[in-house]
N, C-alpha and C positions, 0 to 999 in steps of 0.2 A: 504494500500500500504506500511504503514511504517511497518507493521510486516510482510508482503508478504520481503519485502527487505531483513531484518534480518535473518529469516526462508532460505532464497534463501543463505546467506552468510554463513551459519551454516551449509546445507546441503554440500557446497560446500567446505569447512572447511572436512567434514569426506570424500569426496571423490563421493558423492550418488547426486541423483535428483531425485526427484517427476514427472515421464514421463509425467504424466495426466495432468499437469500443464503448457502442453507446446501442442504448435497448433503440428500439426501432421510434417509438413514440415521441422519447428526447431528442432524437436527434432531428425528426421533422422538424422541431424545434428552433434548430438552433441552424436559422438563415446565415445565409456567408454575411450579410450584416450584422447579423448579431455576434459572430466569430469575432469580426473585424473591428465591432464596438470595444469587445472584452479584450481583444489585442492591444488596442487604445489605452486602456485602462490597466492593465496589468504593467504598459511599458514605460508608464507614468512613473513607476519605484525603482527604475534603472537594473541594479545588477539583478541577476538569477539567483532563487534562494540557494544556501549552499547547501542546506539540511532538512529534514521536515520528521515529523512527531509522533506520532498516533495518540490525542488524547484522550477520547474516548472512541470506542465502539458500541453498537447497538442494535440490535435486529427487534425491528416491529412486522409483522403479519409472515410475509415473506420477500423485505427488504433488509439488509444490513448499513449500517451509515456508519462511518467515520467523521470524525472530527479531527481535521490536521494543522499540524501550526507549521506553516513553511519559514523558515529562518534566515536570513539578509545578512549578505557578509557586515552589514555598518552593527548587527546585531536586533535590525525590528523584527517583526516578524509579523505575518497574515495569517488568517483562521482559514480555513473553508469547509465546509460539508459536503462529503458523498455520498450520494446512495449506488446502490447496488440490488440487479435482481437477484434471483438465484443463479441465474445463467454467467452471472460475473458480470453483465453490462454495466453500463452506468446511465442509470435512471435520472439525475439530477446533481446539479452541482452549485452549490454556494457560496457567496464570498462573505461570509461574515465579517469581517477587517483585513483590513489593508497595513503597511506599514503609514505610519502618521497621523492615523483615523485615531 
């Protein structure tokens, strides 16, 4: 999960996504605008986290979510939330905080 994280912030950093890696419904979702919004926004905190966390874990019904703290060489650090189906996809993704928020 912690290099699932980094990999997701890096993709996301150049603009692109991994379709496959997302359950079919999320990913309707998620227009090359909407990619190119969150590329914007992610490339606002400059360097690439260096690290990231698993803080918590959780499975409700038949999803599992993480909560990850991705970590910034200057030392901030961002939250985000996954989910996940059973199938491993990725049903959703949030950004809780940012470095600076």
């Amino acid at each position: 999960m912690r290099t699932m994280a980094l990999q997701w912030f890096s993709q996301m950093q150049a603009g692109r996504i991994d379709r496959t890696q997302y359950a079919d419904v999320y990913s309707a979702q998620l227009t090359d605008r909407a990619v190119q919004d969150m590329s914007r926004q992610v490339n606002q905190y400059g360097a690439s986290p260096t690290g990231a966390e698993i803080m918590q874990k959780r499975t409700i019904d038949t999803q599992t979510f993480y909560r990850v703290k991705l970590i910034f060489p200057r030392g901030d650090a961002a939250s985000l939330l996954f989910g996940f189906d059973p199938e491993g996809k990725i049903t959703g993704i949030v950004v809780l905080s940012m470095p600076g928020d």
